[in-house]
N, C-alpha and C positions, 0 to 999 in steps of 0.2 A: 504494500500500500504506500503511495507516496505520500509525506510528511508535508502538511503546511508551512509557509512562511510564516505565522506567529510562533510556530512551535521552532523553527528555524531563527527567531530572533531573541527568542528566552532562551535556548541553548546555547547563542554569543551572548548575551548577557551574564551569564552565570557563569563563564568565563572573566568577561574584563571588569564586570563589578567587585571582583576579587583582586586583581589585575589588569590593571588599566595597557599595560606594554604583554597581556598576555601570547598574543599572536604575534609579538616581533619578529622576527627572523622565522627559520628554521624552525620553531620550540613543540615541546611536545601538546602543548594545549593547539597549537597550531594543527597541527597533525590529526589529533582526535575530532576537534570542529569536524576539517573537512569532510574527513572519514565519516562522521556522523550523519552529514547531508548527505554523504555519497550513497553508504547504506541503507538509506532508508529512502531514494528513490528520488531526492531531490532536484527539480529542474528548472532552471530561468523560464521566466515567465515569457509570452509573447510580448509583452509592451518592455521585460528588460532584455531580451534579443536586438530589439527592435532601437533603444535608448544605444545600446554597445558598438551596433553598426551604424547608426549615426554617428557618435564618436570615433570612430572609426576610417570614417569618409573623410572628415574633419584631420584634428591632429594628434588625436590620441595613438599612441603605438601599441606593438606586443612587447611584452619582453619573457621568451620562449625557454625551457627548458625543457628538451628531447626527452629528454630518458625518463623523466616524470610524467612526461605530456603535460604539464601543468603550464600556465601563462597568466600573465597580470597585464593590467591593462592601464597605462598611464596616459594621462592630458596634464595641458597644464592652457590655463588662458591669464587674461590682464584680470587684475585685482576688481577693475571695477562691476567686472563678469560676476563674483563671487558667489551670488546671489543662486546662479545658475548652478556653477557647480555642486553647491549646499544642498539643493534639490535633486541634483544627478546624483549625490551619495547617501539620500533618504531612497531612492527607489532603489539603489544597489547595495544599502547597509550588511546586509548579512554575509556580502562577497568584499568588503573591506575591514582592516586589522585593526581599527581602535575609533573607537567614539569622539577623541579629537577632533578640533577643527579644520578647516580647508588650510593648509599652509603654504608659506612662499615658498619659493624657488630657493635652493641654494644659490643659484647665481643671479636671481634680480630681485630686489623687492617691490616690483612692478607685476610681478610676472606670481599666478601661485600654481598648487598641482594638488591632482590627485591621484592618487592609482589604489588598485585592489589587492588583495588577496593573492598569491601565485595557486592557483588551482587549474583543473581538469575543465571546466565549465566553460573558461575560457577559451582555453586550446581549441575548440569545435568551432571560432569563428574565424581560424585561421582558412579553413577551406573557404569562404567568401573574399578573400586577397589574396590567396598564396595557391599556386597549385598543386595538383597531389606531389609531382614529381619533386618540387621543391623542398615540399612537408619531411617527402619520404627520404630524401637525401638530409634534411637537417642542413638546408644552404637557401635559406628563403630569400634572399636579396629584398628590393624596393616591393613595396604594397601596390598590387594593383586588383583588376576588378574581375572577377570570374563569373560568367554569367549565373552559376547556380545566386548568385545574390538576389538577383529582379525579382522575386518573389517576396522579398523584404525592405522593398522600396516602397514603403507604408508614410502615411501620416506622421507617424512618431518618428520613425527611421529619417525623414527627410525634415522633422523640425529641429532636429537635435543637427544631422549635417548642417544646417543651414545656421543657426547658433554657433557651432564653430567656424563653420568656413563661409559663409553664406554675407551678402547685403544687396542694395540696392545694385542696380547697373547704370543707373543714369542719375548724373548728379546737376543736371543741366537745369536751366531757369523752367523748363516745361515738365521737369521731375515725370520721365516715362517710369511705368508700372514694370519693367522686366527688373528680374532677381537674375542678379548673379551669383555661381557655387565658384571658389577657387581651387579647381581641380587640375595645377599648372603639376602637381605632384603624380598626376597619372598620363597614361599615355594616349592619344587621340579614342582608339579604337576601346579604350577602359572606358573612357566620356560618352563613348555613344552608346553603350550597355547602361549607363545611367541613363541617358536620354530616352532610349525606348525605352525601360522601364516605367520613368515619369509619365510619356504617354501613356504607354497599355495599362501602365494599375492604377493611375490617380486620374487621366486625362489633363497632362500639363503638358504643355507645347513648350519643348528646348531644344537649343541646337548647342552643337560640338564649336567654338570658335578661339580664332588663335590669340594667345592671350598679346594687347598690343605692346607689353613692356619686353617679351621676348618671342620673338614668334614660331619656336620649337614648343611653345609649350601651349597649354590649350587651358579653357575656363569651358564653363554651362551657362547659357544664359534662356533662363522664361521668358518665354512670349509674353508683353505686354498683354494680349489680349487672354491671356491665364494668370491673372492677377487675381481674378474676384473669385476664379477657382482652388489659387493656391490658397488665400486668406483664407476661404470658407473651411477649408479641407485641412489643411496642414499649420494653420493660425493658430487654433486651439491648442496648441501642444506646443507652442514658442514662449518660451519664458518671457516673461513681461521685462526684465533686463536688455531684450532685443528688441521692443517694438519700435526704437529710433532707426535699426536697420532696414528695416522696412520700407517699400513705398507710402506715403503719403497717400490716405483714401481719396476714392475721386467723391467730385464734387456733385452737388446732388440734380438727378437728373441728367447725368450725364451722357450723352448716347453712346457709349464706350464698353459701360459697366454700370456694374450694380453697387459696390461695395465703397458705399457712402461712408463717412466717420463715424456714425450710428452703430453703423453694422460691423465694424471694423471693429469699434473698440468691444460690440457683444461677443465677436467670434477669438479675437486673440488671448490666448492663455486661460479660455475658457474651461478646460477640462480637465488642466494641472491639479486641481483640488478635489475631484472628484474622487468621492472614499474608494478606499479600492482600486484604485487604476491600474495599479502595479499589478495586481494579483489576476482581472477580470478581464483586461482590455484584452480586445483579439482585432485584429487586421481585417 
């Protein structure tokens, strides 16, 4: 029978309430947590699949151990994000080592991080960046995009990319509706597996283009005129920290669009509070 996440966060509790550095390193309370979840059937939820590989897209990395199969998952963004992070590590509390706060960087106190837990749970989202061949040699080089991914290019998956890597495309006095994603770190052909995805599973209109500061490398940019689709759909699930990255709702009555200030400010970050999300949401 698989174990709940309440039951899964009173078994870390009864750990670090005794022991606040109980999970440091290596340690044996470490070791038994995981083994605990493992055995008893434990499994990330779809909405924390879904939060992982958005950070993912973004700039969070692996940090891989073969012979365990286990991996941990680190980001790091600017302090003023924090807000964000703090609520990325309530949805993924049970998969990180100490109830601490979000902290800085050792090298900027601009800059802060997070990461998890080195476990088995993670390991399973290296097949969405890395291919078998790579896995199975233990030689993963640079992250890129493997089509088994398009299936997880969901609502939540693409609010949390866009939170890390994501803003406006047009800074111009006429403020157009296209999102930009900075995916200058993948390669043309990775970009366009995100592109059909966005179409065939959310109906967002993007295309693969060359980024203009180096033209080896490539960005995603939304169609202006899937603006009122992206807000509607994928709004919901953008931390309120982000809503200056955003387009600027259109004006009312627009013949363009729907997605007035009204409606804008109902659908953004609408669903973050909703009890349960972590546990219930499905794609």
């Amino acid at each position: 029978m698989t174990i709940k996440r309440q039951e899964v966060l009173e078994k870390r509790s009864s750990y670090l309430d005794v022991n606040a550095d109980a999970f440091k390193g290596n340690s044996n309370e470490r070791n038994e947590y995981i083994e605990f979840m493992l055995s008893n059937n434990y499994a990330l939820s779809d909405y924390q699949i879904s939060l992982c590989i958005g950070l993912l897209l973004s700039d969070a990395s692996f940090d891989v151990n073969f012979q365990n199969k286990a991996t941990r998952l680190k980001t790091q963004q600017k302090t003023g994000h924090k807000e964000w992070l703090v609520n990325v590590k309530k949805s993924l509390l049970e998969l990180t080592a100490s109830d601490k706060g979000i902290g800085q960087t050792a090298e900027s106190r601009n800059m802060i991080e997070l990461d998890t837990l080195k476990c088995p749970y993670f390991f399973e989202l290296l097949q969405y960046f890395h291919s078998k061949d790579s896995i199975n040699s233990r030689n993963l080089g640079a992250k890129g995009i493997m089509p088994s991914i398009k299936p997880w290019i969901n609502p939540v998956t693409v609010a949390n990319w866009f939170c890390g890597d994501g803003g406006k495309a047009d800074f111009t006095q006429n403020q157009g509706k296209g999102i930009t994603f900075n995916t200058q770190g993948f390669k043309k052909e990775d970009c366009q597996i995100l592109c059909d995805a966005l179409s065939e599973n959310l109906g967002i209109e993007a295309l693969v283009k060359k980024d203009s500061s180096s033209p080896e490398q490539y960005r995603i940019d939304t169609a202006g005129a899937s603006y009122d689709r992206f807000i509607e759909i994928v709004g919901p699930y953008i931390d309120p920290c982000f809503k200056s990255k955003l387009p600027t709702p259109r004006v009312a009555k627009s013949r363009w669009g729907y997605m007035t200030s009204e409606l804008f400010e109902a659908c953004v970050s609408s669903q973050l509070t909703t009890p349960g999300i972590v546990e219930n949401w499905k794609p």
